[in-house]
N, CA, C and O atoms as a CHARMM CRD file, in Angstrom:
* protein
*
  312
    1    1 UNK  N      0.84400  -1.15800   0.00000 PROA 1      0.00000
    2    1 UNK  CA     0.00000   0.00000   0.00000 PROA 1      0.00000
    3    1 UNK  C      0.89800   1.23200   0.00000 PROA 1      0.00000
    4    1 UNK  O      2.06000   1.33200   0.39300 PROA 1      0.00000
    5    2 UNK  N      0.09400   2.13800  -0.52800 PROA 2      0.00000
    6    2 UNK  CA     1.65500   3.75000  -0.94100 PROA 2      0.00000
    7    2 UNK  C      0.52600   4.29800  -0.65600 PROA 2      0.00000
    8    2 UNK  O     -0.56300   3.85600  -1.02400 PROA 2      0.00000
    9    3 UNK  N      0.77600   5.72400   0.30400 PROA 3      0.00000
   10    3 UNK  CA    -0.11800   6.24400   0.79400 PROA 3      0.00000
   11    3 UNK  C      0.75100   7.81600   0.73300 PROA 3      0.00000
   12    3 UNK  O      1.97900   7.72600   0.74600 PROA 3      0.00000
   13    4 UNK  N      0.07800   9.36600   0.66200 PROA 4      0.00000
   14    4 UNK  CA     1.31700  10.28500   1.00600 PROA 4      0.00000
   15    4 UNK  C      1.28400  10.75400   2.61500 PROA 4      0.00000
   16    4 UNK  O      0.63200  10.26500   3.53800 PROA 4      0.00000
   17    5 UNK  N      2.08900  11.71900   2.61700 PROA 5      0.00000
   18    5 UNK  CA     2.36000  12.03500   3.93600 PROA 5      0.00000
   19    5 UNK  C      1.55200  12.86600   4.72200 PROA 5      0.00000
   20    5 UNK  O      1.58900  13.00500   5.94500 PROA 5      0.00000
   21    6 UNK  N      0.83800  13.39000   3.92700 PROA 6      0.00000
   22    6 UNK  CA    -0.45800  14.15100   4.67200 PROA 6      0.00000
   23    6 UNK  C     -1.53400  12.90300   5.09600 PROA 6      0.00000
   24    6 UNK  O     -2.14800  12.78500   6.15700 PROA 6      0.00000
   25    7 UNK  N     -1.55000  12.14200   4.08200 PROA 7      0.00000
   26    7 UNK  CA    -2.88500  11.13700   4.60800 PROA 7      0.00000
   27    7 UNK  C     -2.02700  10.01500   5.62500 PROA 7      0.00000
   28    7 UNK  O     -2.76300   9.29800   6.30300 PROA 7      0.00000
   29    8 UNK  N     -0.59200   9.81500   5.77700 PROA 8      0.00000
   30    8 UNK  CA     0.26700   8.96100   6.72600 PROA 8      0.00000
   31    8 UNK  C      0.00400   9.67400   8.12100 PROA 8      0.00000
   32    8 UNK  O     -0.24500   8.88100   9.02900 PROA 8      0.00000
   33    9 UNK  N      0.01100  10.83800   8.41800 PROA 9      0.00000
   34    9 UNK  CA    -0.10200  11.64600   9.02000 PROA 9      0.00000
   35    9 UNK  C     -1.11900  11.73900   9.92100 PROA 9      0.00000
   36    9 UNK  O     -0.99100  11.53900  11.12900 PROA 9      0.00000
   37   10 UNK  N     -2.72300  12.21400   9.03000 PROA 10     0.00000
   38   10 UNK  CA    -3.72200  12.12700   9.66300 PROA 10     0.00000
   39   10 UNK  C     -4.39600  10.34900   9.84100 PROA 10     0.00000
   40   10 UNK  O     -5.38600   9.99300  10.47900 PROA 10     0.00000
   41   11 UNK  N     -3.85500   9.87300   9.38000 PROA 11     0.00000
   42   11 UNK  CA    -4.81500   8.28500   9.44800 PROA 11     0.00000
   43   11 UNK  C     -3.75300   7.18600   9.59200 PROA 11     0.00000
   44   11 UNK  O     -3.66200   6.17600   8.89500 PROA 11     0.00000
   45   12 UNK  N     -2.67600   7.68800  10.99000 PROA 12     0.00000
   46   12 UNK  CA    -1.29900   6.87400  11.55700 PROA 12     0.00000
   47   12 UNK  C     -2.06900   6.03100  12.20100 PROA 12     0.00000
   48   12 UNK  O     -1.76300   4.93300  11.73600 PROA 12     0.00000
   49   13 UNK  N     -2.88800   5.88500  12.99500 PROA 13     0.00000
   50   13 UNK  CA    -3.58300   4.82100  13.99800 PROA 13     0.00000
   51   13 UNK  C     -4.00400   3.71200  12.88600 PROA 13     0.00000
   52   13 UNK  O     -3.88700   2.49900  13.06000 PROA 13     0.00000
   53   14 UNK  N     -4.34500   4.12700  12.10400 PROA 14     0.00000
   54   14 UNK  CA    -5.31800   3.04200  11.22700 PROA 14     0.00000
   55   14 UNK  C     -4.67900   2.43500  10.50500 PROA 14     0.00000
   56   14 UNK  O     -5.08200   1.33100  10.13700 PROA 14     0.00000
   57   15 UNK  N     -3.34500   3.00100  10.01300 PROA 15     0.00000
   58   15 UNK  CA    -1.97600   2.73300   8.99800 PROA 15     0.00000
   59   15 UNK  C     -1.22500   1.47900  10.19900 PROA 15     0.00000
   60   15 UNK  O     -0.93300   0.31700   9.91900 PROA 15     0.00000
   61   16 UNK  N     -1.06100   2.14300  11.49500 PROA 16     0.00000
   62   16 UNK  CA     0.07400   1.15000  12.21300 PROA 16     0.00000
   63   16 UNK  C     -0.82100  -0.03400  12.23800 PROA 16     0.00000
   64   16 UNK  O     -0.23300  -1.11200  12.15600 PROA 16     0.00000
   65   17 UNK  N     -2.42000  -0.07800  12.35600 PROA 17     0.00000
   66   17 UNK  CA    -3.40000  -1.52200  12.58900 PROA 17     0.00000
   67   17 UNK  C     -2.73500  -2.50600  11.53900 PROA 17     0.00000
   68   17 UNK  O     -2.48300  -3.71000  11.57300 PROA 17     0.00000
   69   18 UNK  N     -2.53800  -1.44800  10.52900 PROA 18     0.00000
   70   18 UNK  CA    -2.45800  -2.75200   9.16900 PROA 18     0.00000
   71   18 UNK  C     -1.29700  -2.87500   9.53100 PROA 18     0.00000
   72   18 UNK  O     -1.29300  -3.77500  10.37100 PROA 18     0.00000
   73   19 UNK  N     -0.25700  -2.47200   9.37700 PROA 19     0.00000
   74   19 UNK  CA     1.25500  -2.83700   9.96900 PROA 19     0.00000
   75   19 UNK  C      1.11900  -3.84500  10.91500 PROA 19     0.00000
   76   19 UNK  O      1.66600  -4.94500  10.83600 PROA 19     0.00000
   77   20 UNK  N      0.55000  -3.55100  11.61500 PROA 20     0.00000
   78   20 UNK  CA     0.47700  -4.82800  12.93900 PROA 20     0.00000
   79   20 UNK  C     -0.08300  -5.84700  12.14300 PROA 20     0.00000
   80   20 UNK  O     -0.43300  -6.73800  12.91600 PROA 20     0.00000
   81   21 UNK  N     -0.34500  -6.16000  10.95800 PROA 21     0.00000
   82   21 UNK  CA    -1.14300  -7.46800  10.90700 PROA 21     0.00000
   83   21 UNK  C     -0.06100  -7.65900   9.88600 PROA 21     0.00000
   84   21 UNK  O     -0.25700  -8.81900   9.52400 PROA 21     0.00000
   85   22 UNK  N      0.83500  -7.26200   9.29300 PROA 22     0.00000
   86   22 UNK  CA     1.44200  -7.94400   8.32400 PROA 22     0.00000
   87   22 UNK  C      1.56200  -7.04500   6.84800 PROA 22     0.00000
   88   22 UNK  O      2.15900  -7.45200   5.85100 PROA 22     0.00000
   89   23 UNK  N      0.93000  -5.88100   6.95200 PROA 23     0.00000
   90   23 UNK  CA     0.96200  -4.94900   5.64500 PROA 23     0.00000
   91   23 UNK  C      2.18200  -3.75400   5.62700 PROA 23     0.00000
   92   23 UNK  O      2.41500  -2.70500   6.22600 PROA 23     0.00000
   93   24 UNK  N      2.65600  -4.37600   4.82300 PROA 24     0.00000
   94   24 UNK  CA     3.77900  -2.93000   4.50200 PROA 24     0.00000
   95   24 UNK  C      3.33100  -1.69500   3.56400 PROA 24     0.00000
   96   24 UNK  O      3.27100  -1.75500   2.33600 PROA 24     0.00000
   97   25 UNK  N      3.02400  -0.56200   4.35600 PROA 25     0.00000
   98   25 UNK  CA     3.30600   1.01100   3.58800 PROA 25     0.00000
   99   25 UNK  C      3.95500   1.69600   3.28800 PROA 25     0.00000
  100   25 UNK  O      4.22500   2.34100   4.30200 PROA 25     0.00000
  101   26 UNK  N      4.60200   2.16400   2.30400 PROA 26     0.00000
  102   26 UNK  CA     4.78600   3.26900   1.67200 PROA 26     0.00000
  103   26 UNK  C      4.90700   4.67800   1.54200 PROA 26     0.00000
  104   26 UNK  O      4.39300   5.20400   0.55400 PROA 26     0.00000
  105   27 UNK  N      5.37700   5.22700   2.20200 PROA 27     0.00000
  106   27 UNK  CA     4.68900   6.87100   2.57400 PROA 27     0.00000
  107   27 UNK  C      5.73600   7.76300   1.32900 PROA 27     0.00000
  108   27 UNK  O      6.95500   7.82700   1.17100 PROA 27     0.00000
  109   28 UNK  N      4.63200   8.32800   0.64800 PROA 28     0.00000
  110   28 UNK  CA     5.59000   9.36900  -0.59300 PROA 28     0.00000
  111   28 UNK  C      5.13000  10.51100  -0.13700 PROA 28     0.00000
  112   28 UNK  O      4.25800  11.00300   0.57900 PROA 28     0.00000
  113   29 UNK  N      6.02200  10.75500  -0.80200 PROA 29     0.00000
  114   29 UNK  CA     6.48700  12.97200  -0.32500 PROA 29     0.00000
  115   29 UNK  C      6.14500  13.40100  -2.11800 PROA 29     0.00000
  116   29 UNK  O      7.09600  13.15800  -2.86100 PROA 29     0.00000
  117   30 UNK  N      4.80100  14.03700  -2.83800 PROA 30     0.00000
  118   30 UNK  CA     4.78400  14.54400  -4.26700 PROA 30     0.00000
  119   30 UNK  C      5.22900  13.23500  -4.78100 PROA 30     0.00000
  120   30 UNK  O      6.06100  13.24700  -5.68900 PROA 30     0.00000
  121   31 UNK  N      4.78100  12.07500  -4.31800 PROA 31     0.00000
  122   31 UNK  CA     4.67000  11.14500  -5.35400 PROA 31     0.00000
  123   31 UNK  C      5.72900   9.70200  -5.13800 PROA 31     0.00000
  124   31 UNK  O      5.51200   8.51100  -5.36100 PROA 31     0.00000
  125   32 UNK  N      7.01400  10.47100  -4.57300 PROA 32     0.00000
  126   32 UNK  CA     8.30000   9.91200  -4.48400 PROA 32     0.00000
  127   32 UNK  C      8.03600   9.13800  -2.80000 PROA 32     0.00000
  128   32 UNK  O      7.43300   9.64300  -1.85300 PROA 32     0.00000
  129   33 UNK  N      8.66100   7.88800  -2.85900 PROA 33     0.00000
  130   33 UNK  CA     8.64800   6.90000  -1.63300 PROA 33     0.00000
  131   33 UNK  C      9.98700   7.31100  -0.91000 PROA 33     0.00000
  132   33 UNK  O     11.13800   7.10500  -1.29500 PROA 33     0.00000
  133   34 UNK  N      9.39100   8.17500   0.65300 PROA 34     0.00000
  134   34 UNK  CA     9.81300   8.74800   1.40600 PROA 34     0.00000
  135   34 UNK  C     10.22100   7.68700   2.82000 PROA 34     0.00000
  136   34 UNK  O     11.01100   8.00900   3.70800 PROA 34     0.00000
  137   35 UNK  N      9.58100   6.58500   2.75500 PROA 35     0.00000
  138   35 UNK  CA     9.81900   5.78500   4.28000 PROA 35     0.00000
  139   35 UNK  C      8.55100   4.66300   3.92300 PROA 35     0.00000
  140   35 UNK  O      7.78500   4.80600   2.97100 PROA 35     0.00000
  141   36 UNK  N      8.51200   3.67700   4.76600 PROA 36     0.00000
  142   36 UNK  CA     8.20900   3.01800   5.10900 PROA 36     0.00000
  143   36 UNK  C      7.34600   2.14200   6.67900 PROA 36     0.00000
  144   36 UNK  O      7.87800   1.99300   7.77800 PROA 36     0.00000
  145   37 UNK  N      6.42200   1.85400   6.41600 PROA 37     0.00000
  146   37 UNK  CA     6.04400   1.10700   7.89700 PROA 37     0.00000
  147   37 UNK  C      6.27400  -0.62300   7.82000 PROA 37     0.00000
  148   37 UNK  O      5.45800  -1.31900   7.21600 PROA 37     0.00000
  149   38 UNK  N      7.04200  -1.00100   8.25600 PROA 38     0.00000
  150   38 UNK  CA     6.89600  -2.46900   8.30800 PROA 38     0.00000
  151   38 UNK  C      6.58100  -2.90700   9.63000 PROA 38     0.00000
  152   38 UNK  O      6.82600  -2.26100  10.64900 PROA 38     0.00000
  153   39 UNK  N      6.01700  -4.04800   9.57900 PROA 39     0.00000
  154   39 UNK  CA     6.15400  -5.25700  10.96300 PROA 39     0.00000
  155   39 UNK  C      7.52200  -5.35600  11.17000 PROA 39     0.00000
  156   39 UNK  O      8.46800  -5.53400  10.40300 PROA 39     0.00000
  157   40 UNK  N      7.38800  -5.14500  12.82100 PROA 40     0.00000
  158   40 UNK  CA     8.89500  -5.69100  13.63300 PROA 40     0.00000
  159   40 UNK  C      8.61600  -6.88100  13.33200 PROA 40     0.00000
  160   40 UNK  O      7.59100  -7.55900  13.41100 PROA 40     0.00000
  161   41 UNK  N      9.96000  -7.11300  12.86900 PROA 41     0.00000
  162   41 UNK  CA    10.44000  -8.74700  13.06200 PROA 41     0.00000
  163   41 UNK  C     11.03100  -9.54600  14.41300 PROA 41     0.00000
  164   41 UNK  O     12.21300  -9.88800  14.36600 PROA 41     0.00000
  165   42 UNK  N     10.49700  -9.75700  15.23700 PROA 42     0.00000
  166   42 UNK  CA    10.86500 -10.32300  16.45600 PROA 42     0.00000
  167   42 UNK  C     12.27700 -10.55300  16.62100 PROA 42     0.00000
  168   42 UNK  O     12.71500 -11.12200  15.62100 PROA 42     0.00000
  169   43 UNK  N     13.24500 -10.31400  17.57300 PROA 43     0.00000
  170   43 UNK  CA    14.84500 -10.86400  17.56200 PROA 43     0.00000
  171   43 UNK  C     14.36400 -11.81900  19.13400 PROA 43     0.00000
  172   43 UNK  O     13.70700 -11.65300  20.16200 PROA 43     0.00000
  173   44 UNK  N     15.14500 -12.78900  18.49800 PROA 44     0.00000
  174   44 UNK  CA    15.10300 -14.24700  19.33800 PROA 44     0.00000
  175   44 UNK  C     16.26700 -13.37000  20.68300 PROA 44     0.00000
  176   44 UNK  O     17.17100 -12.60100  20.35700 PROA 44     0.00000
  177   45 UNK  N     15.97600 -13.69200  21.95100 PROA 45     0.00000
  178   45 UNK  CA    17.65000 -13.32300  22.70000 PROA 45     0.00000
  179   45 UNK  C     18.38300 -14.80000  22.93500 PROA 45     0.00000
  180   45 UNK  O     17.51400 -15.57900  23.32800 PROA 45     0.00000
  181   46 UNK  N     19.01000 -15.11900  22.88500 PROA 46     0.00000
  182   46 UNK  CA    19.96600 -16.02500  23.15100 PROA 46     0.00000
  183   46 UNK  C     19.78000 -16.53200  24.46500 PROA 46     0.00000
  184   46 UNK  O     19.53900 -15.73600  25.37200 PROA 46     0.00000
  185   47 UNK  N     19.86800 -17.89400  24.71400 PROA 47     0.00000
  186   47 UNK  CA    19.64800 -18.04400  26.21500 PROA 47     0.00000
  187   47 UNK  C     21.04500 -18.26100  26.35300 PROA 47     0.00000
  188   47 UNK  O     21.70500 -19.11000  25.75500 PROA 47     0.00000
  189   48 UNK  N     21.53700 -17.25100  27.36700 PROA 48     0.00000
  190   48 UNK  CA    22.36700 -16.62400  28.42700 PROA 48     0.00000
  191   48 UNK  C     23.50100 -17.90500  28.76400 PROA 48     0.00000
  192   48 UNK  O     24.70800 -18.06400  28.58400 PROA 48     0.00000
  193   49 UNK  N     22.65000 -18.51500  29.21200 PROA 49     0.00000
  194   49 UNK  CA    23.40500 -20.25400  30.31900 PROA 49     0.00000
  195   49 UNK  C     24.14100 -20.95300  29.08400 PROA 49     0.00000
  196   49 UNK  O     25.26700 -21.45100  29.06300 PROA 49     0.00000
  197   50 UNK  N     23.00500 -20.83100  27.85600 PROA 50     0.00000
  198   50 UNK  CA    23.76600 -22.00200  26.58000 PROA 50     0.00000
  199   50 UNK  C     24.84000 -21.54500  26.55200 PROA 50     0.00000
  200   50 UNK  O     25.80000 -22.20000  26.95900 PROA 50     0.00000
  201   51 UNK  N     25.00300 -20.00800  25.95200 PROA 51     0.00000
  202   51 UNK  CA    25.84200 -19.44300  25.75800 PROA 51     0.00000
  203   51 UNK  C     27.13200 -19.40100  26.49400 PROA 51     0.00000
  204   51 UNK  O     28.22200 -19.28800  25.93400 PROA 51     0.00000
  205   52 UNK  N     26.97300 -19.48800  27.64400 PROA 52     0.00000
  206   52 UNK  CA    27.97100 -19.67200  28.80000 PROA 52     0.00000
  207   52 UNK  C     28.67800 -20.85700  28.59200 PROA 52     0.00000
  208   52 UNK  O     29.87400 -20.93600  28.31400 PROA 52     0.00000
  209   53 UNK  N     27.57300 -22.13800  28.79700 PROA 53     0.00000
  210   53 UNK  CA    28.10900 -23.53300  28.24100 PROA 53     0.00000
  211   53 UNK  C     28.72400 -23.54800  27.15800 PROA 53     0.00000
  212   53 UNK  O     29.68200 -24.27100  27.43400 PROA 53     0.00000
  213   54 UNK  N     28.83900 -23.24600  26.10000 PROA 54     0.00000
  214   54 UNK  CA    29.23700 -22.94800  24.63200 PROA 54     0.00000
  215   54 UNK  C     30.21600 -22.54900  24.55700 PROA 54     0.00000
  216   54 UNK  O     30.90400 -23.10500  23.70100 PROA 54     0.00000
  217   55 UNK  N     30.86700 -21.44300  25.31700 PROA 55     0.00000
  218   55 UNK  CA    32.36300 -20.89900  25.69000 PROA 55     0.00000
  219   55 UNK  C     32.95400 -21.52900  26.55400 PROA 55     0.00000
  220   55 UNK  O     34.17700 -21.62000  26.44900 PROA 55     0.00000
  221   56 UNK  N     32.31800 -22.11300  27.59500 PROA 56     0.00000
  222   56 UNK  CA    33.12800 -23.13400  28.53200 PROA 56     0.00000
  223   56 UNK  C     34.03900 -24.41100  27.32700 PROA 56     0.00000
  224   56 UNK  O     35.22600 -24.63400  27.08600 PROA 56     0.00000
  225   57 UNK  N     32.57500 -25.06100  26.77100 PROA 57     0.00000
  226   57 UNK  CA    33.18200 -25.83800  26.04900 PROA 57     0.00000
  227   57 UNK  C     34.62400 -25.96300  25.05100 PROA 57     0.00000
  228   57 UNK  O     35.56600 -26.73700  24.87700 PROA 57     0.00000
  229   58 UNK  N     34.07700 -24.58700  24.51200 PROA 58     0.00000
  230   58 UNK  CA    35.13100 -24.04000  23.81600 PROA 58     0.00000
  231   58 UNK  C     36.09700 -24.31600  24.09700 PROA 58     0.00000
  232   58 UNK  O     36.80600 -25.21100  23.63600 PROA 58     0.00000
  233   59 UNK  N     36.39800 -23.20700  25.33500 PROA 59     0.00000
  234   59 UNK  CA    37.48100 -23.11800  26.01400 PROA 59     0.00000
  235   59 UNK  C     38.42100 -24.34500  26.58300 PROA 59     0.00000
  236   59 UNK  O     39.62400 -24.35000  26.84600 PROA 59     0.00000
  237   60 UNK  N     37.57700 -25.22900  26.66100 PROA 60     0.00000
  238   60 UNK  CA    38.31000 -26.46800  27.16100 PROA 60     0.00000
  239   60 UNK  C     39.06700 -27.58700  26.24000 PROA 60     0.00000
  240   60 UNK  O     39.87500 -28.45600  26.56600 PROA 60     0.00000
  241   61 UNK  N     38.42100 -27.19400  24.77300 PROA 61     0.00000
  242   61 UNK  CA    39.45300 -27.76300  23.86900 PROA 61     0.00000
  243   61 UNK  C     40.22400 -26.82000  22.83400 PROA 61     0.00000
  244   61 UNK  O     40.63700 -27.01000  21.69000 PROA 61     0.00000
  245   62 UNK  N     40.24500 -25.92300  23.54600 PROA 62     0.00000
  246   62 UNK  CA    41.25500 -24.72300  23.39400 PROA 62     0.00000
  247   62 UNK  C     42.53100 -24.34500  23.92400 PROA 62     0.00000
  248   62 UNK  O     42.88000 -25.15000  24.78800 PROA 62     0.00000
  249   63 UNK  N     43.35000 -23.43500  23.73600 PROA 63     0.00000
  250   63 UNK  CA    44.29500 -22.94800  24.50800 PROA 63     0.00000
  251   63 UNK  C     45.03300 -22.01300  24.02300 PROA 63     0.00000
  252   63 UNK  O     45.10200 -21.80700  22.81100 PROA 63     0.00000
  253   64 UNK  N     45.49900 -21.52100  24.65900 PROA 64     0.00000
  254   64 UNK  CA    46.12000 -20.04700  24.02600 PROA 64     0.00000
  255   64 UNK  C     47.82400 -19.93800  24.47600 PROA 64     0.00000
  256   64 UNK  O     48.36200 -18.93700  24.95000 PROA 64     0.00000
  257   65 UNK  N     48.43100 -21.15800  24.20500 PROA 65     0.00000
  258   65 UNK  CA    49.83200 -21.58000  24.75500 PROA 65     0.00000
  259   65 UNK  C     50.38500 -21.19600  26.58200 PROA 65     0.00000
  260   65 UNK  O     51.44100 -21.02400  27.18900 PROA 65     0.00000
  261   66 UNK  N     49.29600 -21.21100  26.79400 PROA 66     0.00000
  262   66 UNK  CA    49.76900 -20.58100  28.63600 PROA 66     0.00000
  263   66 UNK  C     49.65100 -19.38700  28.69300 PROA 66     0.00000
  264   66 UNK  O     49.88100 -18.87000  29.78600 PROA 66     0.00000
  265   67 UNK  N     49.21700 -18.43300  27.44800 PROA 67     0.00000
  266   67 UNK  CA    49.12700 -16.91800  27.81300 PROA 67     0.00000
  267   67 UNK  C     47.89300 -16.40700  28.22300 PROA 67     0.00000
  268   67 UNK  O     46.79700 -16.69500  27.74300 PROA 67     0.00000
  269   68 UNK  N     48.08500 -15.78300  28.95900 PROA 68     0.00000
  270   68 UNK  CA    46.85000 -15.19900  29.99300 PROA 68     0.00000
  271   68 UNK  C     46.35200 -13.90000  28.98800 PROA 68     0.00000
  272   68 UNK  O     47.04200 -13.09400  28.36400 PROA 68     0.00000
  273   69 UNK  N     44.76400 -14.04700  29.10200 PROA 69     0.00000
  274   69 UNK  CA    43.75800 -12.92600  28.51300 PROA 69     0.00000
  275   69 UNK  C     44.86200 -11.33100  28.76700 PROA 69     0.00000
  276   69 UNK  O     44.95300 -10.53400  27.83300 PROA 69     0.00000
  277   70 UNK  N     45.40800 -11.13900  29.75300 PROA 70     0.00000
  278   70 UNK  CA    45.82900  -9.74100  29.98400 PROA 70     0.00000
  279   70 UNK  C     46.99800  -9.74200  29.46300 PROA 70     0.00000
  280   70 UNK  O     47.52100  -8.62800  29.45100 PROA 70     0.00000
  281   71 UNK  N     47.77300 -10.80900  28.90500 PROA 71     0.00000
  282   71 UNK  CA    48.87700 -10.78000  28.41800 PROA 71     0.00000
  283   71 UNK  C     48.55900 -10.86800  26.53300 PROA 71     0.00000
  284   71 UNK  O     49.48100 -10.62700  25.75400 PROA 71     0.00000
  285   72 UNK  N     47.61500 -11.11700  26.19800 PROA 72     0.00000
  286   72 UNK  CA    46.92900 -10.88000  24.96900 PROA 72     0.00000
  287   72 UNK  C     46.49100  -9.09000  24.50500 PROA 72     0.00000
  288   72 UNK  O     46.74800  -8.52300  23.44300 PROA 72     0.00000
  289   73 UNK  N     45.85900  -8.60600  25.56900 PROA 73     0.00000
  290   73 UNK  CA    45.77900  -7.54300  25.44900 PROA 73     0.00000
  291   73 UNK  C     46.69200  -6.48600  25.78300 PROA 73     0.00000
  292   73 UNK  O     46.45500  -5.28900  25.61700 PROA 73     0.00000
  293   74 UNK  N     47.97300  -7.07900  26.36400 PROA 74     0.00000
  294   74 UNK  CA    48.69100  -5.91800  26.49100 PROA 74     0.00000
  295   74 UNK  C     49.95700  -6.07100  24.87700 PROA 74     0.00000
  296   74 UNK  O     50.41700  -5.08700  24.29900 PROA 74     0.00000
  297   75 UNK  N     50.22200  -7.39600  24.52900 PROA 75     0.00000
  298   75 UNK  CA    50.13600  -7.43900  23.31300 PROA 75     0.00000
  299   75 UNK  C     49.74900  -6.84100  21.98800 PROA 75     0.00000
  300   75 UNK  O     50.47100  -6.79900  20.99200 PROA 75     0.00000
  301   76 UNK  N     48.59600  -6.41100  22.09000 PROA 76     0.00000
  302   76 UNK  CA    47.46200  -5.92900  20.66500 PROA 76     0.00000
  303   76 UNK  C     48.10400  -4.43200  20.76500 PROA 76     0.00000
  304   76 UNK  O     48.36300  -3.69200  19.81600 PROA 76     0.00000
  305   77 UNK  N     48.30200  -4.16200  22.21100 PROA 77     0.00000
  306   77 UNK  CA    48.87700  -2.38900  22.79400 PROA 77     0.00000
  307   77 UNK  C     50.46100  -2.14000  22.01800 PROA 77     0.00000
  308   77 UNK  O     50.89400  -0.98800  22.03800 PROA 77     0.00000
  309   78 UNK  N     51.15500  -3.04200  21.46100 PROA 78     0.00000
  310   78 UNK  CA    52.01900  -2.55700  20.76200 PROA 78     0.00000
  311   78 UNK  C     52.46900  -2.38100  19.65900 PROA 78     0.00000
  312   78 UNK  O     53.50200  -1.72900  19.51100 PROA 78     0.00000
């Protein structure tokens, strides 16, 4: 749907309804497509603990020859 910015404007409540259900608009300025309304796309968050487990794991068939995290970064410093 392409709608302009005077009618985006006065009839935003009724524009975001359709957005909420799945309709993408259009908003032109004299004709030309100025912006857009889409549906948020949900972002998943990561569960926290996996994540934790996941670097543990890592880490354990890893190694960084005996050098310690602060000896890495004082490294990158020169």
């Amino acid at each position: 749907m392409e709608v302009g910015a005077y009618e985006a404007k006065t009839h935003l409540p009724s524009l975001l309804e359709r957005v909420q259900q799945g309709e993408r608009v259009t908003i032109t300025k004299h004709g030309v497509p100025v912006a857009m309304l889409v549906p948020v796309v949900p972002v998943d968050k990561p569960d926290i603990h996996a994540v934790i487990d996941e670097l543990k794991a890592f880490a354990t068939g890893h190694s960084a020859d005996g050098t310690t995290l602060r000896e890495m970064i004082e490294e990158g410093r020169r």
